[in-house]
Predicted model as a PDB file, atoms N, CA, C, CB and O in Angstrom, pLDDT in the B-factor column:
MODEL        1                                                                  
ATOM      1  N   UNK A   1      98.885 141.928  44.223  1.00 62.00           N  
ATOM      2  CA  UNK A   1      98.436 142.574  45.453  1.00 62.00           C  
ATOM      3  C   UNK A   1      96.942 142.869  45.347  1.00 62.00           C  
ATOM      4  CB  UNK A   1      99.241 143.879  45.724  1.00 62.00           C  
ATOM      5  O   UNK A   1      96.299 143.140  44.333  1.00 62.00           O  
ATOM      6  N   UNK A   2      96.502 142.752  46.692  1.00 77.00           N  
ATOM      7  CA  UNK A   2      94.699 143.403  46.716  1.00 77.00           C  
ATOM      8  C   UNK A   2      94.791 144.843  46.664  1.00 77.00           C  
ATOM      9  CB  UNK A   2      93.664 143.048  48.306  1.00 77.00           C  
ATOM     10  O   UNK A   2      95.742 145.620  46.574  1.00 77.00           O  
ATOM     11  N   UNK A   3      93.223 145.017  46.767  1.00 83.00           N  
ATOM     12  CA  UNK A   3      93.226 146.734  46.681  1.00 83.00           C  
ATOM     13  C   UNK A   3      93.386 146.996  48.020  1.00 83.00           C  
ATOM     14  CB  UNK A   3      91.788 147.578  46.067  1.00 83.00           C  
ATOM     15  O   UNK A   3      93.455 148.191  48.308  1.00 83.00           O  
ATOM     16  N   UNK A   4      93.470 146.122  49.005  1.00 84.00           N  
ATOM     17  CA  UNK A   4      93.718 146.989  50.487  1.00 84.00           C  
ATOM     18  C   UNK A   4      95.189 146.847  50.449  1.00 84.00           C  
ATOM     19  CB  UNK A   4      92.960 146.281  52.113  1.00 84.00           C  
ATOM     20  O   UNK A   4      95.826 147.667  51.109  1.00 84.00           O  
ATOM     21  N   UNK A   5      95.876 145.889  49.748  1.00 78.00           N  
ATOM     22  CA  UNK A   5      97.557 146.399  49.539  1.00 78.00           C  
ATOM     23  C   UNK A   5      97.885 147.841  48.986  1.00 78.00           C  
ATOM     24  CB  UNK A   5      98.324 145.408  48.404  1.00 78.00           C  
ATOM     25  O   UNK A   5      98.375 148.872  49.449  1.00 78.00           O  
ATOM     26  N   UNK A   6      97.497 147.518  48.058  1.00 76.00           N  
ATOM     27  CA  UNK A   6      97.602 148.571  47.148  1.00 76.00           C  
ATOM     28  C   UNK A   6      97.252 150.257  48.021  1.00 76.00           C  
ATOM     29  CB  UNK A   6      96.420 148.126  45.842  1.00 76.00           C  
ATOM     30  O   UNK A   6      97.974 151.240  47.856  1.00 76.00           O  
ATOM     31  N   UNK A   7      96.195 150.241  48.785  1.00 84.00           N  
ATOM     32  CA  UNK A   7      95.849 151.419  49.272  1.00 84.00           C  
ATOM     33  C   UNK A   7      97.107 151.683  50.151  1.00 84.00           C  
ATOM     34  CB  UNK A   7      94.444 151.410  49.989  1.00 84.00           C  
ATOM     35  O   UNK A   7      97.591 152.809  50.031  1.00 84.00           O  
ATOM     36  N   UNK A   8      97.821 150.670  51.172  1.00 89.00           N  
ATOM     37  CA  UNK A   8      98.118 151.006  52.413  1.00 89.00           C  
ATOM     38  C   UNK A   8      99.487 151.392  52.181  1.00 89.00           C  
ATOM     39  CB  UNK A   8      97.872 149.959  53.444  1.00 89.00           C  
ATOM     40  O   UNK A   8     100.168 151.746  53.143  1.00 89.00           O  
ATOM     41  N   UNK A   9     100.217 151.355  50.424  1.00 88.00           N  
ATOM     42  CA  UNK A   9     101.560 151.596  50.390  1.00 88.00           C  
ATOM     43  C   UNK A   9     101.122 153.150  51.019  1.00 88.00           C  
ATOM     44  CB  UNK A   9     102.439 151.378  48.753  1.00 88.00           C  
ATOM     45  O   UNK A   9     101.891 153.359  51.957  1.00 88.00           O  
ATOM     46  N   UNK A  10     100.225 154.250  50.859  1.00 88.00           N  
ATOM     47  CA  UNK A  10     100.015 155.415  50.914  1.00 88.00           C  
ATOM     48  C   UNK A  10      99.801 155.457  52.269  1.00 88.00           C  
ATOM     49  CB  UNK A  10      99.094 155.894  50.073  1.00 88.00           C  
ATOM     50  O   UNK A  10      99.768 156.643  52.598  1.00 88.00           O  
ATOM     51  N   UNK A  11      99.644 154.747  53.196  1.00 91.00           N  
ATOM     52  CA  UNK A  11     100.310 155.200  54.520  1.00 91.00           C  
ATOM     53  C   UNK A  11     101.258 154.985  54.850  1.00 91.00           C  
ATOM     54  CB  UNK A  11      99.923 154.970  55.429  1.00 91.00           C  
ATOM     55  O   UNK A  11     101.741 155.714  55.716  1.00 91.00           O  
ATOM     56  N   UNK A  12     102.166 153.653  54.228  1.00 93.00           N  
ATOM     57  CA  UNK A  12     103.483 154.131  54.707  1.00 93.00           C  
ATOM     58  C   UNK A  12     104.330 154.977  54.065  1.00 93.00           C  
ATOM     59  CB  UNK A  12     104.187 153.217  54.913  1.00 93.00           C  
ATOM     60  O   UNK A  12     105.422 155.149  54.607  1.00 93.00           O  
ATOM     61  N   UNK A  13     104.122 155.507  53.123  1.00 92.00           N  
ATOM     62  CA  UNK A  13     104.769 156.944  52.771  1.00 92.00           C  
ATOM     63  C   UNK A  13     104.343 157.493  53.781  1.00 92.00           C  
ATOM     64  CB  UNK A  13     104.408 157.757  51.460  1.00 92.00           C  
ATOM     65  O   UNK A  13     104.980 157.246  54.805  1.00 92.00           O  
ATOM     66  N   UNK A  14     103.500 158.146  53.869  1.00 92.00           N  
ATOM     67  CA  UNK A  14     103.074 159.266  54.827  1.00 92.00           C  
ATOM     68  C   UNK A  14     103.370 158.981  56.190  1.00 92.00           C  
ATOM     69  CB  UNK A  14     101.624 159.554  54.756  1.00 92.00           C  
ATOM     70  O   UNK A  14     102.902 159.826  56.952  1.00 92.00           O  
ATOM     71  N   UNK A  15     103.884 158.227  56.638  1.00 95.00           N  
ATOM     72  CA  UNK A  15     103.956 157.572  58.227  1.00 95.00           C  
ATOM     73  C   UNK A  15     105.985 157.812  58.086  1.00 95.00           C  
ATOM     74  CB  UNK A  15     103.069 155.186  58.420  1.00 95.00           C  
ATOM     75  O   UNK A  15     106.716 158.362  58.909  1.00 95.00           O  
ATOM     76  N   UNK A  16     106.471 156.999  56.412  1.00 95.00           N  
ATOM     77  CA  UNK A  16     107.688 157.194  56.686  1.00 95.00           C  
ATOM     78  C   UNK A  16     108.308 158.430  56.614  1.00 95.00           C  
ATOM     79  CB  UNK A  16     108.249 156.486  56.075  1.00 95.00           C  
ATOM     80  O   UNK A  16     109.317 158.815  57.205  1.00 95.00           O  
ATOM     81  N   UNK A  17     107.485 159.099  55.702  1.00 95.00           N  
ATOM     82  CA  UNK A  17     108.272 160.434  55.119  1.00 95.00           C  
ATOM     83  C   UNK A  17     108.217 161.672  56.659  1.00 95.00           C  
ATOM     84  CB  UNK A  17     107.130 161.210  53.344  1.00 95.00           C  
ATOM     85  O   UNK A  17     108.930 162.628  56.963  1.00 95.00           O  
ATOM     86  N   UNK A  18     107.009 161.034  57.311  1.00 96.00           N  
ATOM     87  CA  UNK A  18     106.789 162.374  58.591  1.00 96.00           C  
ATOM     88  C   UNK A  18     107.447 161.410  59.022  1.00 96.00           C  
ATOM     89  CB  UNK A  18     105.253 163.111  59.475  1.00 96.00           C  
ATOM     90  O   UNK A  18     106.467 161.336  59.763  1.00 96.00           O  
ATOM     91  N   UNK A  19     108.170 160.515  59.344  1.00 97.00           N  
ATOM     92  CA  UNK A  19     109.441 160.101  60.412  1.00 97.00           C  
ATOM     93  C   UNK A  19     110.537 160.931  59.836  1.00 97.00           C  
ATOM     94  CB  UNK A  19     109.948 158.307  60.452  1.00 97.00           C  
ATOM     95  O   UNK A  19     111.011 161.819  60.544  1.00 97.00           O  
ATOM     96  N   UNK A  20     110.865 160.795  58.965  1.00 96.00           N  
ATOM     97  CA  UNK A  20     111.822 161.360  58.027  1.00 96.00           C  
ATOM     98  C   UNK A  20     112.052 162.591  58.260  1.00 96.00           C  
ATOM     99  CB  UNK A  20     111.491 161.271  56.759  1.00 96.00           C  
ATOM    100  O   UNK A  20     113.235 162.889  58.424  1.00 96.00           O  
ATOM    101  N   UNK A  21     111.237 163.453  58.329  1.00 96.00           N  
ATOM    102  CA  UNK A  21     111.005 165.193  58.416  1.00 96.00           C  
ATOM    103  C   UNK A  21     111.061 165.515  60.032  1.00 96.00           C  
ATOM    104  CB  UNK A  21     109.221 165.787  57.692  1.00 96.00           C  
ATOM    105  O   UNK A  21     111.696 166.412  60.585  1.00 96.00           O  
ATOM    106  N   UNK A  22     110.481 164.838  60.433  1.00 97.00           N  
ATOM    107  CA  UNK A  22     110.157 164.639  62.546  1.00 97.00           C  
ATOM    108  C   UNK A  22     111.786 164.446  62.881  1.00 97.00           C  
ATOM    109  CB  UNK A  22     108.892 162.561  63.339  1.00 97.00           C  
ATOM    110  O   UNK A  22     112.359 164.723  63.935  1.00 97.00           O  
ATOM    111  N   UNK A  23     112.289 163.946  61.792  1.00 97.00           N  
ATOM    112  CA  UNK A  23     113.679 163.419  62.366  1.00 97.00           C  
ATOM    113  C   UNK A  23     115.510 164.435  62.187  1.00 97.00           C  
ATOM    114  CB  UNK A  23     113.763 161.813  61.404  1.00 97.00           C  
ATOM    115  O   UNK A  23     116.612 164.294  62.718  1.00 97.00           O  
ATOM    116  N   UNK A  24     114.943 165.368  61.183  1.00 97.00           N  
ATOM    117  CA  UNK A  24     115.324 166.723  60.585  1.00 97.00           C  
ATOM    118  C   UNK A  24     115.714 166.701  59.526  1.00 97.00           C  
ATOM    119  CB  UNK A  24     116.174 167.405  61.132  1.00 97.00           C  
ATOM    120  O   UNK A  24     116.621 167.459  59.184  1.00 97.00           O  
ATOM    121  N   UNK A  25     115.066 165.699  58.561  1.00 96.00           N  
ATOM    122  CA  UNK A  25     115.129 165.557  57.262  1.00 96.00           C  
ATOM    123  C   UNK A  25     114.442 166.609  56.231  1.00 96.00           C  
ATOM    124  CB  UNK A  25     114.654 164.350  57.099  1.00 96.00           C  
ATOM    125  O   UNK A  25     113.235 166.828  56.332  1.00 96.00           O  
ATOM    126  N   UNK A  26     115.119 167.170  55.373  1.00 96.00           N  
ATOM    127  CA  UNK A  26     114.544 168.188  54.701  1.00 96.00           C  
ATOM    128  C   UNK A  26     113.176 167.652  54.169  1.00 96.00           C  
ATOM    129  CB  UNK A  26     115.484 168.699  53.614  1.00 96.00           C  
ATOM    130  O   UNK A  26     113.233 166.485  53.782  1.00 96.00           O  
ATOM    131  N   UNK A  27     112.054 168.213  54.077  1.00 93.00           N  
ATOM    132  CA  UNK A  27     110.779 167.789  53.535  1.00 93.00           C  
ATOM    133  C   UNK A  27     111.026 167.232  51.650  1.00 93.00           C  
ATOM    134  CB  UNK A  27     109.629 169.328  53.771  1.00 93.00           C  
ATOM    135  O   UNK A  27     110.856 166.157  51.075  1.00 93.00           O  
ATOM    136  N   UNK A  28     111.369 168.234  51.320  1.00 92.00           N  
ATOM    137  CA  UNK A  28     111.938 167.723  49.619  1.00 92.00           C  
ATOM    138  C   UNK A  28     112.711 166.668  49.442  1.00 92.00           C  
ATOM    139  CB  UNK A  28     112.837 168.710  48.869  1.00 92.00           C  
ATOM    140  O   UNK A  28     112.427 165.999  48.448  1.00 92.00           O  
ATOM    141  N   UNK A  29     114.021 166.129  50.394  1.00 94.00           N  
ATOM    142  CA  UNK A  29     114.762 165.349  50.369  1.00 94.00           C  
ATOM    143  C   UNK A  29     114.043 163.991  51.154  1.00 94.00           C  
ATOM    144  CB  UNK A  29     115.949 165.969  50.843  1.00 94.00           C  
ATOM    145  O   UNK A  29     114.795 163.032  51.323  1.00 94.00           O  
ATOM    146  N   UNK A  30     112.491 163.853  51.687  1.00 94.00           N  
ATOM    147  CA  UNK A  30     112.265 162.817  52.273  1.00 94.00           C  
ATOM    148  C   UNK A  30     111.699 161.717  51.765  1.00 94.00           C  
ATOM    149  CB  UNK A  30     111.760 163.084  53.077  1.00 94.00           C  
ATOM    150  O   UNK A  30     110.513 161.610  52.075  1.00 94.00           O  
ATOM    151  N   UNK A  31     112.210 160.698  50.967  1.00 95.00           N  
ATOM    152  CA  UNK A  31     111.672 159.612  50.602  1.00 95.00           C  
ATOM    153  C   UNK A  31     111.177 157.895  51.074  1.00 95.00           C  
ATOM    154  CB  UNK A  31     112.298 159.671  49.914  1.00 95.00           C  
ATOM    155  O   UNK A  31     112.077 157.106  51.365  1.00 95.00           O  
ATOM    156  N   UNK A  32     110.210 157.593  51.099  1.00 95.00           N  
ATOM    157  CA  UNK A  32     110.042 156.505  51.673  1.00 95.00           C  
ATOM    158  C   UNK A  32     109.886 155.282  50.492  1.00 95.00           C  
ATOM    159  CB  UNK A  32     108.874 156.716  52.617  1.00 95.00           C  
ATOM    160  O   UNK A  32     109.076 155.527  49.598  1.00 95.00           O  
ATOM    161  N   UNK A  33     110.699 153.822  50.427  1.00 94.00           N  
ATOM    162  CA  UNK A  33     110.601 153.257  49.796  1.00 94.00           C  
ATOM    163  C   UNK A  33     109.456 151.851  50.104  1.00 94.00           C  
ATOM    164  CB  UNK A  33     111.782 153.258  49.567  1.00 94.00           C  
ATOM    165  O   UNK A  33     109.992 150.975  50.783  1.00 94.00           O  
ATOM    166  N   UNK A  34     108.671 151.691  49.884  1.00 92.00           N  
ATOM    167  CA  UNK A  34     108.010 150.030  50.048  1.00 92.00           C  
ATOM    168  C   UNK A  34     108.397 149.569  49.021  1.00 92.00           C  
ATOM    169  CB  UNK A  34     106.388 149.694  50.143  1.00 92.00           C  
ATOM    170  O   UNK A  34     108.593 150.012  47.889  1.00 92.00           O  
ATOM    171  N   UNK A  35     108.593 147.701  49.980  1.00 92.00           N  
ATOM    172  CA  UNK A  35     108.845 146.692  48.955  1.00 92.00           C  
ATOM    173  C   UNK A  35     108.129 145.524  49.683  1.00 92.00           C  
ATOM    174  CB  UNK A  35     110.501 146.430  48.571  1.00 92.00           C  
ATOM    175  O   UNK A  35     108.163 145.146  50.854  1.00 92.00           O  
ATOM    176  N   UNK A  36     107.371 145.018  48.421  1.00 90.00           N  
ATOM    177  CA  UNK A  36     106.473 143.816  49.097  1.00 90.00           C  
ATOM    178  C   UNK A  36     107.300 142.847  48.492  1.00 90.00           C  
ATOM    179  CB  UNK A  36     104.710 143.648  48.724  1.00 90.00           C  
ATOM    180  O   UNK A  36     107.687 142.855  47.323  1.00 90.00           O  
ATOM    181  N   UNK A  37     107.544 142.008  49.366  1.00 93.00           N  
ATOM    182  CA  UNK A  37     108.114 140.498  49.386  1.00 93.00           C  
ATOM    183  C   UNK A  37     107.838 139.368  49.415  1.00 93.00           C  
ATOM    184  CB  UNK A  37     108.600 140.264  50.001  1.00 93.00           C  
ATOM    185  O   UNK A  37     107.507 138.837  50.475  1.00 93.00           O  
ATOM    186  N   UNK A  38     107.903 138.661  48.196  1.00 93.00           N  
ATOM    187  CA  UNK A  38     107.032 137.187  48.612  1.00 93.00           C  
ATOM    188  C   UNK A  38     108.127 136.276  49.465  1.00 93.00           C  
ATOM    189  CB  UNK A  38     106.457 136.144  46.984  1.00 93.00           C  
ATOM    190  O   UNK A  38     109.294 135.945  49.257  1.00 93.00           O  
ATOM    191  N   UNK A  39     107.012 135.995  50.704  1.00 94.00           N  
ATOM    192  CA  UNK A  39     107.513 135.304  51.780  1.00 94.00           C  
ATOM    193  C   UNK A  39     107.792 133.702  51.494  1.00 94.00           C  
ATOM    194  CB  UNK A  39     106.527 135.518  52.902  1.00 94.00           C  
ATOM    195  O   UNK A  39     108.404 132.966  52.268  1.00 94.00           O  
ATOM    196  N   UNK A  40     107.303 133.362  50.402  1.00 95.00           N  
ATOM    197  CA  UNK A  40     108.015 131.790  49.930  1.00 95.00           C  
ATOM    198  C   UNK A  40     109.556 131.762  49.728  1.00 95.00           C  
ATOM    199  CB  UNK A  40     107.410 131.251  48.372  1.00 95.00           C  
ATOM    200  O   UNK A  40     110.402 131.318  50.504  1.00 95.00           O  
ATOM    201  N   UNK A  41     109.773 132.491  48.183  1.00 97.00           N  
ATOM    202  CA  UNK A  41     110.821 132.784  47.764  1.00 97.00           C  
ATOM    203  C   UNK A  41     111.770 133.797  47.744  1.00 97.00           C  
ATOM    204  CB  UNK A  41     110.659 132.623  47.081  1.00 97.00           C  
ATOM    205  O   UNK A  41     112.768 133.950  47.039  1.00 97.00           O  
ATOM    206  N   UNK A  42     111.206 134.578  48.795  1.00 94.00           N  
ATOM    207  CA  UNK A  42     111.734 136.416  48.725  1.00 94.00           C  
ATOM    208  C   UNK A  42     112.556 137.205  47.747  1.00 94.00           C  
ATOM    209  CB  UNK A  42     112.605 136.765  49.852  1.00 94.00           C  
ATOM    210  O   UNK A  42     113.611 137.837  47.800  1.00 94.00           O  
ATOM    211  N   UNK A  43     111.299 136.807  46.468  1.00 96.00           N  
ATOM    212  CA  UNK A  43     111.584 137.399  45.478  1.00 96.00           C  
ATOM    213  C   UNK A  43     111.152 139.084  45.478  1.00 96.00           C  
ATOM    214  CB  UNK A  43     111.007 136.574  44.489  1.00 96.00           C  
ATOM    215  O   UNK A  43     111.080 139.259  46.694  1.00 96.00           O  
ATOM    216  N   UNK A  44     110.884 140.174  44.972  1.00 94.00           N  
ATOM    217  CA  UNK A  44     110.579 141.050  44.907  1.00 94.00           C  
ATOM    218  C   UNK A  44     109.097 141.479  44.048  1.00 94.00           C  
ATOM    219  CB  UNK A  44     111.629 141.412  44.653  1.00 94.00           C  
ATOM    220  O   UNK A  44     108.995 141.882  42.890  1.00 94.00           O  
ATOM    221  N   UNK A  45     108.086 141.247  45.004  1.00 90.00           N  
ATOM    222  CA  UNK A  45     106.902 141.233  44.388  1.00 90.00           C  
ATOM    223  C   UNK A  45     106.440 142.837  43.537  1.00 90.00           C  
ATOM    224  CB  UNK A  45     105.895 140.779  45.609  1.00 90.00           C  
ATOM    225  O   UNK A  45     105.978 143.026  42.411  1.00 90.00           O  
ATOM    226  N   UNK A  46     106.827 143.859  44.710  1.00 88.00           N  
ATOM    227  CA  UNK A  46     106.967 145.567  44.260  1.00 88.00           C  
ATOM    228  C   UNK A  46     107.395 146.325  44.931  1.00 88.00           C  
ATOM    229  CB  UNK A  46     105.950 146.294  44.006  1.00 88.00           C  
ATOM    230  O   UNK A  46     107.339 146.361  46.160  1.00 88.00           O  
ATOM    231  N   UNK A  47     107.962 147.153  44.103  1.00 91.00           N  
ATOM    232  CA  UNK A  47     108.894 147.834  44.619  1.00 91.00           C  
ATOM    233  C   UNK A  47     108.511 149.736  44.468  1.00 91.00           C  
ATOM    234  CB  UNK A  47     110.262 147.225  43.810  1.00 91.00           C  
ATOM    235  O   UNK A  47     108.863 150.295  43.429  1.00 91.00           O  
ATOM    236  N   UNK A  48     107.971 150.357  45.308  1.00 90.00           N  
ATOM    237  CA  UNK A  48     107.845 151.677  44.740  1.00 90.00           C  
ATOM    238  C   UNK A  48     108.437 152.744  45.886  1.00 90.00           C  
ATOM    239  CB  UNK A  48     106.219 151.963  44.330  1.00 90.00           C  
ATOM    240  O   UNK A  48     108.956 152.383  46.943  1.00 90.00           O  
ATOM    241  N   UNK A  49     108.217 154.390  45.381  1.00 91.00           N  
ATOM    242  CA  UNK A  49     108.644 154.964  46.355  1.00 91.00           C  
ATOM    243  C   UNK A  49     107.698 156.298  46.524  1.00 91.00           C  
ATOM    244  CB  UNK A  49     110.099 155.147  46.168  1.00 91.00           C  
ATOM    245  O   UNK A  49     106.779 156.586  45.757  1.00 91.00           O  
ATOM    246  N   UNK A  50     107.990 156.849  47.358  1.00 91.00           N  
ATOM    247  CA  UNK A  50     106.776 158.149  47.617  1.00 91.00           C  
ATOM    248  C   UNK A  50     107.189 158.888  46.783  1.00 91.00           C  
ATOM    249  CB  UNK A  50     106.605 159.015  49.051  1.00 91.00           C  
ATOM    250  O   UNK A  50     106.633 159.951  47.060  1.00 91.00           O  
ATOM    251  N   UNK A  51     108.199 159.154  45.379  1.00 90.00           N  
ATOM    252  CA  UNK A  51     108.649 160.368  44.621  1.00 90.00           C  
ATOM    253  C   UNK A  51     107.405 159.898  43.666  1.00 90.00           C  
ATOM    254  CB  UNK A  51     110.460 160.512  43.951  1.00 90.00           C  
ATOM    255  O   UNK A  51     106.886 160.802  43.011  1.00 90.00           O  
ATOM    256  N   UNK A  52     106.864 158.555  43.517  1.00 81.00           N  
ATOM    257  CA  UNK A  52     106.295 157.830  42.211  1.00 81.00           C  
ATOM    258  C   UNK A  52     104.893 158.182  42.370  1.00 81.00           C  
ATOM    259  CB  UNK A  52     106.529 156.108  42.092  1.00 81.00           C  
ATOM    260  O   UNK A  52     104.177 157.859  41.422  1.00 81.00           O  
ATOM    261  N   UNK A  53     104.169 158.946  43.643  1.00 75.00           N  
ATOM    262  CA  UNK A  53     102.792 159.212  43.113  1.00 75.00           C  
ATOM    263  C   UNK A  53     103.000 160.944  43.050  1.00 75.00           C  
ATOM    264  CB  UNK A  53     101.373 158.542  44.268  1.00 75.00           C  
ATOM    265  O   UNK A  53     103.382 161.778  43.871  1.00 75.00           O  
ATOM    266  N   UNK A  54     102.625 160.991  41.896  1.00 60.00           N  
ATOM    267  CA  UNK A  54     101.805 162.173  41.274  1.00 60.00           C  
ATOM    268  C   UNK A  54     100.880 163.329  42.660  1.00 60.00           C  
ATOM    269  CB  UNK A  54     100.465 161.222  40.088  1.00 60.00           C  
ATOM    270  O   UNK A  54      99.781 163.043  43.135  1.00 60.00           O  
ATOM    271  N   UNK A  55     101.600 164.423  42.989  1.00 58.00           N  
ATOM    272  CA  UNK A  55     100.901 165.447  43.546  1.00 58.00           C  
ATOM    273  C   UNK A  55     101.113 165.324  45.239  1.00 58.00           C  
ATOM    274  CB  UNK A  55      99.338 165.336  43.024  1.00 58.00           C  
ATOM    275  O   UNK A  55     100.889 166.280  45.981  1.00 58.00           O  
ATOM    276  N   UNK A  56     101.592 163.960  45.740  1.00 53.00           N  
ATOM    277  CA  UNK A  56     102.128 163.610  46.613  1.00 53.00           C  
ATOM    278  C   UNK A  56     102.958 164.474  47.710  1.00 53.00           C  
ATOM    279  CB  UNK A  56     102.646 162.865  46.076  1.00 53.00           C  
ATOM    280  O   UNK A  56     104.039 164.870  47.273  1.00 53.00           O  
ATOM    281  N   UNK A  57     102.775 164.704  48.545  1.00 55.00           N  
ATOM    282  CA  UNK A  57     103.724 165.874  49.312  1.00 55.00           C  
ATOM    283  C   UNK A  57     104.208 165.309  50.698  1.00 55.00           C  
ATOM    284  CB  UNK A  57     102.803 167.394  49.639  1.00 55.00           C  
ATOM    285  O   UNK A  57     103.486 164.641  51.438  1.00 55.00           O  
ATOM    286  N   UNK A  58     105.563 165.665  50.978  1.00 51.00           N  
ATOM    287  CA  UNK A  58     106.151 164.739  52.206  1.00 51.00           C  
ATOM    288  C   UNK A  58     106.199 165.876  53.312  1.00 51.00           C  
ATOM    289  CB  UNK A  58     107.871 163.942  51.890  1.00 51.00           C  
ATOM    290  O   UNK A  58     106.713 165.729  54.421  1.00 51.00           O  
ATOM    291  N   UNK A  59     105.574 167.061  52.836  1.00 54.00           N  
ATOM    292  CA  UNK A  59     105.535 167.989  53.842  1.00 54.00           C  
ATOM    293  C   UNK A  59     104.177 167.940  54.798  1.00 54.00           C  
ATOM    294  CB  UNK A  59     105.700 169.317  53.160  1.00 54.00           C  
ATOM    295  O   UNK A  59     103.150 168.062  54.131  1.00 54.00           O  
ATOM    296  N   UNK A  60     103.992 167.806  56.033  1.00 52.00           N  
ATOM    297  CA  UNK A  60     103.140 167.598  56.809  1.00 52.00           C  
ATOM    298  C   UNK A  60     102.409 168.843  56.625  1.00 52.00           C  
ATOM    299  CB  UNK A  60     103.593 167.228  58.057  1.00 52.00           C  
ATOM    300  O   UNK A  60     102.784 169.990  56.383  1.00 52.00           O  
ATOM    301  N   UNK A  61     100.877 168.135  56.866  1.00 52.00           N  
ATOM    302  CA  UNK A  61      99.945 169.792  56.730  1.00 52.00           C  
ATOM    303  C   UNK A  61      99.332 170.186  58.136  1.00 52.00           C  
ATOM    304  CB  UNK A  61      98.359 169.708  55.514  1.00 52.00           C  
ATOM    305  O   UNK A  61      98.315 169.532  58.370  1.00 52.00           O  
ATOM    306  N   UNK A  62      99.591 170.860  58.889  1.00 45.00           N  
ATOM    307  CA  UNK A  62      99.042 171.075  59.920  1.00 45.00           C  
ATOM    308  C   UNK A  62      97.604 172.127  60.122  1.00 45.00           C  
ATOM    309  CB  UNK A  62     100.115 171.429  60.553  1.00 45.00           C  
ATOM    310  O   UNK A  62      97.107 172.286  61.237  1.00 45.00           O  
TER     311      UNK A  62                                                      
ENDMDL                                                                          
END                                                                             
């Protein structure tokens, strides 16, 4: 992956996890998973989830 891959898994946490919470999902219990897929063989290029960065919070800050 590039570094603009790499950056944008961190909006879709934050895009999935406030669906997640918007939706009446407990903030602690809201996890969002990305998985990049290679579109040749749709093998599993990576796989991570919003519990996996460090300091990370699924609670919206208003």
């Amino acid at each position: 992956m590039n570094m603009y891959e790499s950056m944008l898994v961190m909006s879709f946490y934050t895009i999935g996890n406030r669906y997640q919470i918007y939706s009446g999902v407990p903030p602690e219990q809201a996890v969002t998973t990305v998985i990049y897929i290679n579109d040749t063989d749709d093998s599993v290029i990576s796989r991570t989830d919003s519990t996996s960065v460090e300091g990370f919070s699924a609670k919206p800050e208003f």
